[in-house]
C-alpha positions as CSV (number, residue, x, y, z in Angstrom):
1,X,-43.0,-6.5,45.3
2,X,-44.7,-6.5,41.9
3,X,-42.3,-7.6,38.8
4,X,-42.8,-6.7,35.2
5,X,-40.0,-8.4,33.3
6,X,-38.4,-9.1,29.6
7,X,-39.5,-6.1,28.4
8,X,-38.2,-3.2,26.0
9,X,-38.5,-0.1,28.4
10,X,-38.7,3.5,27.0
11,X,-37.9,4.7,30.3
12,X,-38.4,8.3,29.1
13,X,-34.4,9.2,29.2
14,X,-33.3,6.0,27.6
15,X,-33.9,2.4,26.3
16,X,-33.6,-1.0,28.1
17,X,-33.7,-3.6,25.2
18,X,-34.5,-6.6,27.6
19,X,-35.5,-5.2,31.2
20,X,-37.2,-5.2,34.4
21,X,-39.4,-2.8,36.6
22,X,-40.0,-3.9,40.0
23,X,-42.5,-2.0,42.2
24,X,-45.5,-1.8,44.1
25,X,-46.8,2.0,44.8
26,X,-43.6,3.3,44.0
27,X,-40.7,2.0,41.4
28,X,-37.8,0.1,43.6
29,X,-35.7,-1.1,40.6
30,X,-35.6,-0.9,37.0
31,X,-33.0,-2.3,34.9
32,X,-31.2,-4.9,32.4
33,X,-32.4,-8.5,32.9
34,X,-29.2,-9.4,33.2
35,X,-29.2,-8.0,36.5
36,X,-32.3,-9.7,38.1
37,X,-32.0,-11.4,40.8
38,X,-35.3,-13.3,42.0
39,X,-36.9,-12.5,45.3
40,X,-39.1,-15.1,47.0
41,X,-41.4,-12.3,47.6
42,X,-41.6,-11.0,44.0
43,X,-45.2,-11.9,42.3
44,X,-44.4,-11.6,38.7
45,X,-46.7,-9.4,36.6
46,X,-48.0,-11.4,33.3
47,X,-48.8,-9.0,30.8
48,X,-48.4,-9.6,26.9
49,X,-46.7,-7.3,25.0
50,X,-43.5,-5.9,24.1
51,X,-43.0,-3.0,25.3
52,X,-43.2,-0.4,28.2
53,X,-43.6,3.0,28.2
54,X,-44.5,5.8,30.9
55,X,-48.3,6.2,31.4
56,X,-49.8,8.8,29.6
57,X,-50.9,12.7,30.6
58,X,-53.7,14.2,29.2
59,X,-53.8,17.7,30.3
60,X,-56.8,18.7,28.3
61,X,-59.9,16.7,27.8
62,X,-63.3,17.7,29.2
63,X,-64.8,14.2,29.5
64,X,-65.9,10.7,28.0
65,X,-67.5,7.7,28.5
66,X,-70.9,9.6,29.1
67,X,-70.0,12.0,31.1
68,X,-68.3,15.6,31.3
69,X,-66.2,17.2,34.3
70,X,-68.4,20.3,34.1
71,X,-71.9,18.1,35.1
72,X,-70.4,14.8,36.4
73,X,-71.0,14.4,40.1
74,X,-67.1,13.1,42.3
75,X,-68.6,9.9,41.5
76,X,-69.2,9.6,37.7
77,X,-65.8,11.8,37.6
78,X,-64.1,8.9,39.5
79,X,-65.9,6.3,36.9
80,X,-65.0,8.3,33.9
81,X,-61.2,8.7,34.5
82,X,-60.8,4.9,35.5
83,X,-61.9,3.8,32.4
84,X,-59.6,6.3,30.6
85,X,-56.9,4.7,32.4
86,X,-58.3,1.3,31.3
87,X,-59.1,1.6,27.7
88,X,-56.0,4.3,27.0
89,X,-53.5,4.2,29.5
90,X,-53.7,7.6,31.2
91,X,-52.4,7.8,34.7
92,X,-52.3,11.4,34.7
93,X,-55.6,13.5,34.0
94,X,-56.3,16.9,34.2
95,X,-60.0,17.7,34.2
96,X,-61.0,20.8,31.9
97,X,-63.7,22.7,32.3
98,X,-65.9,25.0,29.7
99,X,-67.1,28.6,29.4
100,X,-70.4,28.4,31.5
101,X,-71.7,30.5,34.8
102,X,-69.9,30.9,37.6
103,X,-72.2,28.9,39.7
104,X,-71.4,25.7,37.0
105,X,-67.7,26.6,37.0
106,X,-67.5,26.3,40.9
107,X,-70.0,23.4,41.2
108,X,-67.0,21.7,39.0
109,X,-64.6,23.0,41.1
110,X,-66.2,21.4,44.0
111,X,-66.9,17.7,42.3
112,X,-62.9,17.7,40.8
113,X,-61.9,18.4,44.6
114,X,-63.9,15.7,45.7
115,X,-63.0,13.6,43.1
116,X,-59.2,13.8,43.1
117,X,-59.4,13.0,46.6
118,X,-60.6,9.5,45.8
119,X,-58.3,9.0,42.5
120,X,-55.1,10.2,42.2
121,X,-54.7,9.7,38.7
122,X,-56.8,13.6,38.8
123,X,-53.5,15.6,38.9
124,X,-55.1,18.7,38.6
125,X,-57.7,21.1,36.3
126,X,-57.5,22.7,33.3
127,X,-59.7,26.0,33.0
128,X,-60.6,26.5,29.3
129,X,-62.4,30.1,29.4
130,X,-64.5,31.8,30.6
131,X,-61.1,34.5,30.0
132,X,-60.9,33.7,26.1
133,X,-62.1,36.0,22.8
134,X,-65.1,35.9,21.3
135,X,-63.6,36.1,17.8
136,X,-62.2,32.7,18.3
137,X,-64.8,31.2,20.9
138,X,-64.7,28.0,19.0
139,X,-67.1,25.7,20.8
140,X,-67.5,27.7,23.6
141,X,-71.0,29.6,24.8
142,X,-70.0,33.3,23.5
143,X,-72.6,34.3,26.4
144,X,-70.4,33.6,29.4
145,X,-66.7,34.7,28.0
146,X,-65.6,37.1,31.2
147,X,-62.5,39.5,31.2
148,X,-59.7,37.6,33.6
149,X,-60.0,38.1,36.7
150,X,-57.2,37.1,39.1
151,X,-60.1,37.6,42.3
152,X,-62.8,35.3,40.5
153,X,-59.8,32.8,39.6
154,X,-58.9,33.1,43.1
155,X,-62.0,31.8,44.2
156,X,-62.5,28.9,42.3
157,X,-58.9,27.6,42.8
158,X,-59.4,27.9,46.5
159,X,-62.9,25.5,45.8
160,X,-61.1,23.4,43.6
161,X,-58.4,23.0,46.8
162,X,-55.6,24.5,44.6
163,X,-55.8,22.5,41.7
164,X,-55.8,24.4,39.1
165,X,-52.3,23.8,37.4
166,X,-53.6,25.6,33.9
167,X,-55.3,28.3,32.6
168,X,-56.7,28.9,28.7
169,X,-57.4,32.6,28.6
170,X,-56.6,35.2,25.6
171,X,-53.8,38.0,26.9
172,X,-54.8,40.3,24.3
173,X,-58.1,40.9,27.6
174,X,-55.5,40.0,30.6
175,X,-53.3,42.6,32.4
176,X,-50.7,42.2,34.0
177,X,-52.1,41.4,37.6
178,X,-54.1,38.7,36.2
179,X,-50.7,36.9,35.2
180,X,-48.5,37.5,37.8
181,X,-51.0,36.4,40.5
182,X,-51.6,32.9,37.8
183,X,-48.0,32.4,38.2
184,X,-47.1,33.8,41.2
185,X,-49.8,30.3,42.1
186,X,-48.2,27.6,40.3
187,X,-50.7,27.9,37.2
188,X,-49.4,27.5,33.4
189,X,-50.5,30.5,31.3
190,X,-52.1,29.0,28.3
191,X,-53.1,31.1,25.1
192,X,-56.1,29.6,23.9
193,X,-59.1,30.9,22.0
194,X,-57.5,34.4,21.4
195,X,-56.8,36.8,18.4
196,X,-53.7,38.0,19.6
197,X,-50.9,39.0,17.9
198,X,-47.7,37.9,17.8
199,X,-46.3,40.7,19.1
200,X,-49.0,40.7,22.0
201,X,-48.2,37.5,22.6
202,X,-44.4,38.3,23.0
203,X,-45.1,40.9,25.8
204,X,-47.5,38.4,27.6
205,X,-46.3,35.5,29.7
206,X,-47.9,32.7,27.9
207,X,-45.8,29.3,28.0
208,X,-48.5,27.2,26.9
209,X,-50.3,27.4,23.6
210,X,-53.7,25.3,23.7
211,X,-55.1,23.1,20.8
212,X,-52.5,24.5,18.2
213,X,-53.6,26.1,15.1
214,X,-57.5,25.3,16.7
215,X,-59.2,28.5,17.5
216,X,-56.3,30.7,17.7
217,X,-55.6,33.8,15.7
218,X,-53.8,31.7,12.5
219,X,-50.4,31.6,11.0
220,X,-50.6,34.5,8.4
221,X,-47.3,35.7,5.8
222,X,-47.4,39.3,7.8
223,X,-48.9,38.2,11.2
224,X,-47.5,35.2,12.5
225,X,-50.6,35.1,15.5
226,X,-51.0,32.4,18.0
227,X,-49.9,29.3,15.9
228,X,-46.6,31.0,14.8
229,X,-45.9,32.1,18.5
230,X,-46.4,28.9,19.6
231,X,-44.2,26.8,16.9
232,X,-41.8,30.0,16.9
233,X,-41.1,30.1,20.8
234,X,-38.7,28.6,22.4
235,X,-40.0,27.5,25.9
236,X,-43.4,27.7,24.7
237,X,-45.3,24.5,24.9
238,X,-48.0,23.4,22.3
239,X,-50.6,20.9,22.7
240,X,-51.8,18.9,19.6
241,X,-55.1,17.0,18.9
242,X,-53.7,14.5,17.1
243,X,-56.9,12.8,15.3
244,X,-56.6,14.0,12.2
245,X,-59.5,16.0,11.9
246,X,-58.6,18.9,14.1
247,X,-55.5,19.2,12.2
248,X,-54.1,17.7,9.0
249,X,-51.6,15.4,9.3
250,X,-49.6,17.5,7.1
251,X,-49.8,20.6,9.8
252,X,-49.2,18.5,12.6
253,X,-46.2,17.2,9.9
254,X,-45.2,20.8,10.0
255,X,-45.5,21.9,13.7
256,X,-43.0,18.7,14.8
257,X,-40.4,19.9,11.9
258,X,-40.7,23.3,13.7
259,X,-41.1,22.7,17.2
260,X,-39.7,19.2,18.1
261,X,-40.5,16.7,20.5
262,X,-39.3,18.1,23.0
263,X,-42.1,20.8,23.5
264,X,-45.4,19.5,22.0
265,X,-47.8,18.2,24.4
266,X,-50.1,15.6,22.9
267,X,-53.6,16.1,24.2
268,X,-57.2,14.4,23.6
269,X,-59.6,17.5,24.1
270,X,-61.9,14.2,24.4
271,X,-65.9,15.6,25.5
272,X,-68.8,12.9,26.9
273,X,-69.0,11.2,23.4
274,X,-65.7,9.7,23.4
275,X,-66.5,5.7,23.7
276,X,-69.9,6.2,23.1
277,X,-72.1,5.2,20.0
278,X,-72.4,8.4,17.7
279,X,-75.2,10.4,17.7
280,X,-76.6,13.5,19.5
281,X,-74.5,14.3,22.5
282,X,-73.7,17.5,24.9
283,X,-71.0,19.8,25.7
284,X,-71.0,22.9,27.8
285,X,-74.9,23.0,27.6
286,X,-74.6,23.1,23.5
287,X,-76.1,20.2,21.8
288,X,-73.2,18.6,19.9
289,X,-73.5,15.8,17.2
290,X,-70.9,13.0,16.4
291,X,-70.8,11.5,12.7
292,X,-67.8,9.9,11.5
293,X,-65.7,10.2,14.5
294,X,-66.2,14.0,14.6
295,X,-68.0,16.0,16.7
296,X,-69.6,19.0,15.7
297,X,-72.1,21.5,17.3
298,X,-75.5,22.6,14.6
299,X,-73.5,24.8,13.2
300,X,-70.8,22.9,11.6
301,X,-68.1,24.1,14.3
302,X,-65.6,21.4,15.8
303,X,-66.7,20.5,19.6
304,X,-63.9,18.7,21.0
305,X,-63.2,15.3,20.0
306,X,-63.8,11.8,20.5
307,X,-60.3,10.5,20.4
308,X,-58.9,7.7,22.7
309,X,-55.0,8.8,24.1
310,X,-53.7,5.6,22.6
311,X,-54.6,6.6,19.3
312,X,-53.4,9.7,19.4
313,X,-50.0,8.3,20.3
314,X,-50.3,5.9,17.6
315,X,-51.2,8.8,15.3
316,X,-48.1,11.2,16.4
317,X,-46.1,8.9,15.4
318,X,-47.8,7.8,12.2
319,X,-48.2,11.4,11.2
320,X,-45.2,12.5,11.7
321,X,-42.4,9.5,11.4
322,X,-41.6,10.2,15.5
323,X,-39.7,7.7,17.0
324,X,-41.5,5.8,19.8
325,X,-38.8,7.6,21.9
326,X,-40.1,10.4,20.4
327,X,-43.7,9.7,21.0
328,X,-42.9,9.2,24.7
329,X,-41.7,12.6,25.2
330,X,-45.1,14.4,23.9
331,X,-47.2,11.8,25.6
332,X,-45.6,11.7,29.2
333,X,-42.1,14.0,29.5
334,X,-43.2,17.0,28.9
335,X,-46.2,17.3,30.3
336,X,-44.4,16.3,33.9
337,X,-41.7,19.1,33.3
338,X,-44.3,21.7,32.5
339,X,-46.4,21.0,35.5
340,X,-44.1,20.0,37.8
341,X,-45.5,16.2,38.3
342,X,-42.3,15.1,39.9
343,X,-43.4,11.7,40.7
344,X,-44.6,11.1,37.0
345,X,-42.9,10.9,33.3
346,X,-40.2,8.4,33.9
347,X,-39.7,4.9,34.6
348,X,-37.1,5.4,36.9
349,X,-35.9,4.4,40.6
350,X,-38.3,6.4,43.4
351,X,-40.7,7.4,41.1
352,X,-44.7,6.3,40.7
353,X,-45.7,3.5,39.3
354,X,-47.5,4.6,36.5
355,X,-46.6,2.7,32.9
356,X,-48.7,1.1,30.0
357,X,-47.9,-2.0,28.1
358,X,-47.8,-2.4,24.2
359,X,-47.4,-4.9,22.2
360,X,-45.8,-4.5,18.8
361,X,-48.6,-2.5,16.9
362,X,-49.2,0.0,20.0
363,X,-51.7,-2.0,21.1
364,X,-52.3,-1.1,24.7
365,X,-52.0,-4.3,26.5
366,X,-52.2,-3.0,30.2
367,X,-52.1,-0.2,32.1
368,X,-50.5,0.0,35.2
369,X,-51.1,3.2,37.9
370,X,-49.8,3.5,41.3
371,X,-48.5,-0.3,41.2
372,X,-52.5,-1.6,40.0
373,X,-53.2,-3.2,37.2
374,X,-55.7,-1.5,36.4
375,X,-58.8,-3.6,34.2
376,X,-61.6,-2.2,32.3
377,X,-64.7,-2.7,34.1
């Protein structure tokens, strides 16, 4: 067995001020260092850094590092999350795909499948569009938006080998089929890239609202829209692009005074540019250029971002005076309540082990995932 030791541990239901985790795939132990007793076959983990947190889920970003989950073959999919969990400390990924043909959507379907076989850190998909509006098609090739289609969805979650665990579509286009079968399938409802109203909205079965305040049908005095259905909501949970750009820090201010910690879902929406030099770039066959730390297609419009997860943890809490405890909820808690990742979100007895190291800045030191240490290459 692996040790990890005289650590602060943000367990993700509580604190250990001086602890230890010992584990290899799996957590055996975790608890007070007063507590430890030495094994002889314990091989103590040296890792600098002060404290230790659950590893971090990103359940929406489309790529990085080069390469995008819509293009990438199993093999530069595999490539591209390991260094995510290198450089950021994800151990959970969802890979999200773009509005693009049919044919593109299931060849990604196909390369996720075959590359979530080979990592495990791929917990599932994320299907942004084709199902979205074209009044708020954001980034998205208005050429390709579909009507939702529970047969078509059908399909492609049967290539992807059931992994699809979330949809972005627009319910003002759905009916009801579409969302009952989505359900009915294990797959979260998002509202995403839709001028719906609020009262639309209420009568739909969204639980998830994606990119808040991004491409949405906005908070307005008369029509509260998607943003005020998502902060608004109980039960509804709302993922934030935390870099600043996407979203003032003053509105992401707002949305945590509104909403809490316990529902917001902190997310990357990273594209093939994050970690790379800026420049020209790609996304969902639209040429995209990055300048300043912000991507943007020819037109001026905001294409995803280039943010690493550990700065958007860093930025939560700098934005909005979250606690670390705090921080650890929207980074890892909630996302393995929403989905159903029983084996992730906590540092606790039985469950994976998946946990990143900080030091006292929120540095990432190390990241952990399935008991490996995992290095940058």
């Amino acid at each position: 067995m692996k040790v990890l030791k005289n650590k602060t541990i943000y367990t993700g239901t509580g604190k250990i001020e001086n602890g230890y985790i010992r584990y290899s795939e799996r957590i055996s132990e975790v608890d007070d260092m007063r507590n430890f007793i030495p094994k002889d076959e314990d091989e103590i983990v040296e890792v600098d850094g002060a404290y230790v947190i659950p590893g971090f889920i990103d359940v929406h970003s489309h790529g990085g590092y080069s390469f995008d989950a819509m293009d990438a073959s199993p093999e530069e999919i595999d490539q591209m999350v390991r260094q995510m969990t290198a450089k950021e400390g994800i151990t959970s990924y969802f890979c999200t795909t773009m509005t693009q043909t049919y044919e593109n959507i299931e060849k990604a379907m196909v390369n996720i499948k075959e590359a979530a076989e080979k990592n495990p850190v791929i917990q599932g998909i994320h299907l942004e569009g084709p199902f979205i509006s074209v009044n708020y098609k954001g980034a998205q090739d208005a050429s390709y938006i579909k009507k939702p289609d529970e047969n078509v969805l059908a399909k492609w979650n049967a290539l992807s080998g059931s992994r699809i665990r979330v949809v972005t579509y627009a319910p003002e286009e759905a009916d009801e089929a579409f969302e009952n079968w989505c359900l009915s399938n294990r797959i979260v409802l998002s509202v995403g890239h839709s001028d719906a109203t609020f009262e639309q909205l209420c009568a739909s079965r969204a639980g998830h609202v994606t990119h808040l305040y991004n491409a949405q049908r906005g908070l307005k005095h008369r029509e509260p829209g998607v943003t005020g259905y998502g902060m608004l909501t109980d039960g509804v949970n709302t993922e934030i692009i935390c870099d600043g750009i996407h979203i003032n820090p003053k509105m992401v201010y707002m949305a945590y005074k509104v909403k809490g910690s316990d529902e917001i879902v902190l997310v990357t929406d990273s594209m093939r540019a994050k970690g790379m030099p800026e420049g020209k770039s790609e996304l969902g066959g639209q040429v995209v250029y990055v300048k300043d730390g912000t991507a943007r297609l020819e037109d001026g419009t905001i294409a995803g971002s280039v943010l690493t997860y550990i700065q958007a943890f860093r930025n939560i809490m700098k934005f909005t005076g979250a606690s670390l405890e705090e921080a650890v909820k929207m980074s890892s808690v909630n996302q393995a309540r929403e989905f159903a990742l029983t084996q992730k979100g906590a540092i606790k007895t039985g469950k994976d082990a998946d946990f990143v190291v900080l030091d006292q800045e929120y540095e990432l030191k190390g990241t952990i995932s399935m008991g490996t240490f995992v290095e940058e290459e």
